[in-house]
N, C-alpha and C positions, 0 to 999 in steps of 0.2 A: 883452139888456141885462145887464151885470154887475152882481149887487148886491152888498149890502155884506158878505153873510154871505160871497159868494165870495171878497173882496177878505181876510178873518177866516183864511177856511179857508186861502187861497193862501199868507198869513203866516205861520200856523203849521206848516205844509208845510215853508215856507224853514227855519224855526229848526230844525225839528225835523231837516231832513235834516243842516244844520252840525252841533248835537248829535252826530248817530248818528255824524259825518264827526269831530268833536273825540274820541268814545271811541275806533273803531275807528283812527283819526291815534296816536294817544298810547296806546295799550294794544301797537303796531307798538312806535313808538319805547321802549316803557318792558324790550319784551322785547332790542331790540339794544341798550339800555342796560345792562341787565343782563347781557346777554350776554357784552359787551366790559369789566364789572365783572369778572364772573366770571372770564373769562381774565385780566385784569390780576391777579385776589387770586390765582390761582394761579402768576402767574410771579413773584411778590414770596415764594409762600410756599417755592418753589422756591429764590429766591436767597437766604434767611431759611435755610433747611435747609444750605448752601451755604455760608455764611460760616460757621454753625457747625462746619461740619466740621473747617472751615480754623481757625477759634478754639481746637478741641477740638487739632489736628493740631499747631497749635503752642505749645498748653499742652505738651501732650507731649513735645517737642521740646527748651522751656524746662525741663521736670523734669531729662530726661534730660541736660541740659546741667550742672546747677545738681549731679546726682547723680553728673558725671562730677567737677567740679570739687571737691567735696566729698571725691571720695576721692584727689586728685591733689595738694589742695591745702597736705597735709603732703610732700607729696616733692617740691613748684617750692619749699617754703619754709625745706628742711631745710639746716640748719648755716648761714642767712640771719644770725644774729641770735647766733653761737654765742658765749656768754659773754659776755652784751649784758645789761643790763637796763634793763629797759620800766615804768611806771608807769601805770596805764588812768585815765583823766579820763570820766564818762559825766554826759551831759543827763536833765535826767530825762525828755524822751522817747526816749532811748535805750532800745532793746530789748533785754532780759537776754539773749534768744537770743543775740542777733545778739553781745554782750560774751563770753558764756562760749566761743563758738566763735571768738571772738578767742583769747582763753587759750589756746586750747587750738593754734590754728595757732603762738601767740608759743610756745609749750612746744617744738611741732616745728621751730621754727625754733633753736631752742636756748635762749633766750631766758630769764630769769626775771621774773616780771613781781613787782614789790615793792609793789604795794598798790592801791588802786580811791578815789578822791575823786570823788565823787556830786555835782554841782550840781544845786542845788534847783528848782523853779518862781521862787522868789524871786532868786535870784541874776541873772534876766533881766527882773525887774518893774520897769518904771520907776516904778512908784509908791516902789521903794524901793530906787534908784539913790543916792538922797542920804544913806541908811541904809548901806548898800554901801563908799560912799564914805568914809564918816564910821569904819568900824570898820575899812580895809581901812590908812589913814593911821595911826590909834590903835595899830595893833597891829605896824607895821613896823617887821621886826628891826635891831637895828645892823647896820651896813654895809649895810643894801640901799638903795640909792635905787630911788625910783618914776620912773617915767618921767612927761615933761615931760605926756605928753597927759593929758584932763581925764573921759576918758570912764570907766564903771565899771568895762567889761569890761577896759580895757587894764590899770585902776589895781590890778584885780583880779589880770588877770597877772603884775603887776610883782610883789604881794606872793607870789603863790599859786607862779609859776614856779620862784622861788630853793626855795623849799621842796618840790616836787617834783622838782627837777632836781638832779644835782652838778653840779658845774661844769667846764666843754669844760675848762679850761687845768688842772687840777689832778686831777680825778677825786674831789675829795672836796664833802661837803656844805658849801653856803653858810651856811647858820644853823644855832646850836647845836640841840639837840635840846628842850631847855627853850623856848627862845622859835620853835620849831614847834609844839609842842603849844599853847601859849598862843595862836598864831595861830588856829591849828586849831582852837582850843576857843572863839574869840571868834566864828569866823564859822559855827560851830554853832552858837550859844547863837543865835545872830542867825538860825538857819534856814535858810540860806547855802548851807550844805554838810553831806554828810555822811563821813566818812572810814571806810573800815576801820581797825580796830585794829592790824593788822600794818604801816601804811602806811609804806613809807620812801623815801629821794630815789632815784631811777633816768638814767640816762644818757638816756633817749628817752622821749618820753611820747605817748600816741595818746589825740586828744579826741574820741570817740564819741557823735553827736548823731543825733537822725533826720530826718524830709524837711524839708521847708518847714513854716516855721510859719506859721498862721491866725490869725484873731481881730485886734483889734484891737491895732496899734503891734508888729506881727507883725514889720515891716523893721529896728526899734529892739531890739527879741527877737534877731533874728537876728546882728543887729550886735553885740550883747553878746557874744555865743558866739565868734563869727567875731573879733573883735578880743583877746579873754582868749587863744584858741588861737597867737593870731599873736604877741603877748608873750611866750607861756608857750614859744614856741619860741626868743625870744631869749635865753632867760634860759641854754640848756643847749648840750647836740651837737644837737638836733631834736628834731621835731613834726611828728604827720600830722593833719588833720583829717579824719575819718570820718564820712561823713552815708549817709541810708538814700535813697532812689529821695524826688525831689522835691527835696534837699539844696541841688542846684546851681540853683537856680529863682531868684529876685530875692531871695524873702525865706525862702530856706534859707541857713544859716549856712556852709555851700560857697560858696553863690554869691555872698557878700559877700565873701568873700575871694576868688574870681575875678574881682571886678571891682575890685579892689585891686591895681594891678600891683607896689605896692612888699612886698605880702606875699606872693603870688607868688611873688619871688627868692627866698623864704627858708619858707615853710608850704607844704609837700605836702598833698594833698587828693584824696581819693578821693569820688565820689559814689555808688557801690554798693556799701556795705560790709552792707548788707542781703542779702547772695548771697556764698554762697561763694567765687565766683572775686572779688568785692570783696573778701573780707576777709582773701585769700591778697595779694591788689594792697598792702594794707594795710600786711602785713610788708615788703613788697618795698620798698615806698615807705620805711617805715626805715629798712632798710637802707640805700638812697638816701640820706638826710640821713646821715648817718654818714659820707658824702665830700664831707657839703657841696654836694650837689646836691637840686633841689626838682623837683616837675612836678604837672600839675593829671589826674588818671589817674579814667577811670570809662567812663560811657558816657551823660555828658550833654552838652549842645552844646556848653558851654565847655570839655570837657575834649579836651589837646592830645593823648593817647594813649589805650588800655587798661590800657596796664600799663609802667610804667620798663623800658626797651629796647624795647620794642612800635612798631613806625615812628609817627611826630610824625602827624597829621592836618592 
């Protein structure tokens, strides 16, 4: 007769064998777990080692590119620009580097450059677009008309252009010297701008910005920049716009004016003027306006070459 202790004892028989059957089940699997961990972390640490190399390999590659173009880049640009002169417009996130190794290509190209106008943080603040507005009207020289449109940047250009620029038909300055500086001093006083003291009107002007702007009303930022450059080009012989890596992006001030096809005809625009071979592109693109021809030159997607003569894409 079975009793009940045997029925007790047979039960925990049963459990205990599943037990023994669950550790020794899962202590199997936790080792081919592991196992098949283990190889996977080393073939990840493998291709990890692997892509650096390749990151490392064409770091290297870009220096040595960037070091060739550095030292070529007076001899693509020399007697470009001979008995030309240039006038530098910079953003203020424009990079000094990246401006003084402008100078210094615009020198080897022959070039003099007659002075540096700094636009402020504020010159692009829609808070003080109506401020902008308000002194850019007040302070415009006889004879210049402003153009019809209503925005700051352009209203900006109209005043700022005549007085940076001489004029294509005659070669001499549009405003007297007295109501430049009065300009000049109004839209200082206002935080605006800032001028060099030697600043004078120049035949070609390069407006030097950097990539894409962030933050909020970042597309209206860029828009400002991008529309001042494309006036400040009617006003003379030409205009490049110059932006750093990101420039040509939606809300890089490049890229406003490439999706602008009536500025386009007439504003050149580099988007790698943050490099060497950009800021050699740069001169070349002067040049370029100088016959009256424009092109969008860099190496972002919108752009139709590298460099003026370089095959169209």
């Amino acid at each position: 007769m079975i009793s009940l202790r045997y029925h007790i004892v047979s039960i925990a028989a049963v459990f205990l064998a599943l037990a023994v059957g669950v550790v020794l089940g899962s202590t199997t699997l936790s080792r081919t777990l592991l196992s098949g961990l283990n190889t996977e972390n080393n073939d990840l640490g493998g291709e990890v080692s692997r892509l650096e190399e390749q990151r490392n390999a064409l770091g290297a590659r870009l220096d040595d590119a960037d070091s060739f173009a550095a030292t070529v880049g007076p001899l693509a640009v020399r007697g470009a620009l001979d008995q030309r002169t240039v006038v530098i417009v910079t953003t203020a996130d424009a990079r000094p580097g990246d401006r003084d190794s402008l100078k210094g290509l615009l020198t080897a190209a022959g070039a003099a450059v007659t002075g540096e106008l700094q636009l402020t943080d504020a010159f692009a603040d829609q808070a003080r677009a109506d401020e902008l507005t308000d002194i850019v009207t007040r302070l415009l020289p006889a004879g210049v008309q402003l153009p019809t449109a209503t925005d700051p940047g352009t209203l900006a250009g109209g005043l700022l252009g005549p007085l940076l620029l001489i004029s294509k038909a005659t070669n001499q300055p549009q405003v007297s010297a007295p109501e430049s500086a009065a300009a000049l001093a109004g839209l200082t006083d206002g935080g605006f701008v800032k001028a060099s003291p030697d600043l004078r009107p120049a035949q070609l002007a390069v407006v030097l910005t950097g990539g894409k702007v962030s933050g909020d009303g970042a597309g209206d930022r860029a828009a400002t920049v991008a529309r001042f450059a494309t006036q400040v080009d009617r006003s003379g012989a030409g205009a490049v716009l110059a932006g750093a890596a990101g420039s040509a992006e939606g809300t890089g001030a490049v890229g406003v004016v490439r999706a602008d096809t009536a500025a386009t005809t007439i504003l050149s625009t580099v988007d790698n003027a943050d490099t060497p071979a950009g800021r050699a592109v740069v001169v070349l693109a002067l040049a370029e306006q100088l016959a009256e021809k424009a092109g969008r030159y860099g190496t972002g997607g919108n752009a139709q070459a590298a460099a003026p003569g370089a095959p169209v894409e």
